[in-house]
C-alpha positions in Angstrom: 100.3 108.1 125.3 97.0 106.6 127.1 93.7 105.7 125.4 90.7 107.3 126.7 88.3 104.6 125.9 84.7 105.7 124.0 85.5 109.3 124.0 84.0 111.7 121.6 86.2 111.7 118.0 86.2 112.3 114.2 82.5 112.7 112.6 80.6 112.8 115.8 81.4 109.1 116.4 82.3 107.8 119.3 85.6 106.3 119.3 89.0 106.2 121.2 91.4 108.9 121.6 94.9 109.2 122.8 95.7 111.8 125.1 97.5 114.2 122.8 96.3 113.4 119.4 94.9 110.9 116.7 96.8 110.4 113.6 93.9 110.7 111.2 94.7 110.6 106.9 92.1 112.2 104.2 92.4 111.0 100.8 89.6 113.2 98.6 87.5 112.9 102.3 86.9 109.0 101.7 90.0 107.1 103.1 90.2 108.0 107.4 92.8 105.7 109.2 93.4 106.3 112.6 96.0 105.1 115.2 95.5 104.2 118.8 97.8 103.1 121.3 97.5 101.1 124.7 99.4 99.9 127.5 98.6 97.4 130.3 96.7 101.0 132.1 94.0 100.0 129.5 93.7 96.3 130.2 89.6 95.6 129.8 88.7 98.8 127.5 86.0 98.8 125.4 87.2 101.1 122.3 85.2 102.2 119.1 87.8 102.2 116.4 87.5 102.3 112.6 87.7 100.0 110.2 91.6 100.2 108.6 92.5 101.7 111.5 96.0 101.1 113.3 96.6 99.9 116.9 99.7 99.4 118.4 100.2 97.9 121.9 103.0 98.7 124.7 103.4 95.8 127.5 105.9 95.2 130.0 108.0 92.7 129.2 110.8 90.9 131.3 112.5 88.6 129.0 115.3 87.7 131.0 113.0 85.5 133.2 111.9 83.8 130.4 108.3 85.5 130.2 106.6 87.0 126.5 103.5 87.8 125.8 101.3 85.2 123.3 98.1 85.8 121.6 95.9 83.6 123.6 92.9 85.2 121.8 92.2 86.8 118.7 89.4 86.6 115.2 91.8 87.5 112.4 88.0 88.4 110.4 88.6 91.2 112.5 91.8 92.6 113.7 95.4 91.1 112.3 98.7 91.1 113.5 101.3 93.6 111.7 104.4 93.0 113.6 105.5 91.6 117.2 108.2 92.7 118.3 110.3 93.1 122.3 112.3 96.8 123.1 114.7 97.0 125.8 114.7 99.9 127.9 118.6 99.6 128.1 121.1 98.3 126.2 122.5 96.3 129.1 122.1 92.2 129.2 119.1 91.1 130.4 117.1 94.5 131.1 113.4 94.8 131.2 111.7 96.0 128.3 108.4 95.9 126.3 106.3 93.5 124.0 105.1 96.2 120.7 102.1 94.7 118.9 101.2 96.1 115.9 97.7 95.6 114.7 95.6 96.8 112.1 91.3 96.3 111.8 89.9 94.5 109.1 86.2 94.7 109.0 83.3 96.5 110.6 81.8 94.2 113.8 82.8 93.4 117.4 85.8 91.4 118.5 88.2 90.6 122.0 91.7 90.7 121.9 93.6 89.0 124.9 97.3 88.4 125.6 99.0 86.2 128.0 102.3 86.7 129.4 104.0 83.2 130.3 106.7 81.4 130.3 106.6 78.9 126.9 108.1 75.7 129.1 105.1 76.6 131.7 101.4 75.3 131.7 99.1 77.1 129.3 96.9 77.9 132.5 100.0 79.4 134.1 100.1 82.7 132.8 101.5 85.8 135.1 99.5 88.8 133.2 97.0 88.7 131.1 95.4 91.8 128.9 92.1 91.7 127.0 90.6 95.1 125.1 87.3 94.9 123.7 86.7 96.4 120.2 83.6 97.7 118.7 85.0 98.4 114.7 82.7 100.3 112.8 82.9 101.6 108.9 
C-alpha cells in the first residue's frame, strides 16, 4: 500500500491515507487510532497523522551484503519504536528482503524521522540510502 501524503481523512482533518484504506477504531466515539504505511516511494513526505496512531515502515533490505537500516534520527517525545524487524522475500540463503519498523505516535507536535542504511563496520558518513518522513501529529 502507498501513502498519499496530506490527503483529506477522518473529521475533516487533513491527514495521510493509504491507497485502499485506513484502519480507524471507535471506542464510545473518543479513542481513533489509525495505521499508515510507507515504503522508500515516500522518502521526504510530510504526513498529518494522529496522536496513538500506528505506522509501520517497508524498506528494501539486502542483508546478505552486510547492509540494515539504523535510526540515525528520531525524538522518542514523539514517535517510538514498536518492533524492528528484516523479512526475506524467499526462503533461500542470502535473498533480499525488507527492514519492518513498527512505530506508534506519542504526543501532539511536529517531528523527523530518518533512517540510514549502512554497513555497521563502515563510517557513520557512509550510508547507501537514507529515508526521512516528516510528521505533523495532532490530537
Amino acid at each position: 500500500m502507498r501513502v498519499r501524503p496530506d490527503a483529506q481523512g477522518c473529521a475533516g482533518r487533513k491527514r495521510a491515507s493509504l491507497c485502499g484504506c485506513v484502519i480507524g477504531i471507535a471506542i464510545s466515539g473518543i479513542l481513533h487510532v489509525a495505521e499508515f504505511t510507507f515504503t522508500e516511494a515516500d522518502d521526504g513526505a510530510h504526513v498529518t497523522v494522529g496522536v496513538g496512531d500506528a505506522i509501520t515502515i517497508y524498506l528494501s533490505d539486502s542483508s546478505a551484503a552486510g547492509y540494515r537500516w539504523t535510526v540515525s534520527s528520531l525524538d522518542e517525545r514523539y514517535v517510538v519504536v514498536e518492533s524492528h524487524s528484516y523479512r526475506p522475500t524467499s526462503a533461500a540463503v542470502g535473498s533480499a528482503g525488507a527492514a519492518v519498523w513498527k512505530l506508534s505516535t506519542r504526543r501532539s507536535g511536529t517531528t523527523r524521522m530518518e533512517l540510514k542504511k549502512s554497513r555497521p563496520w563502515e563510517p557513520a558518513d557512509s550510508a547507501s540510502g537514507h529515508f526521512a518522513i516528516d510528521l505533523n501529529i495532532v490530537a
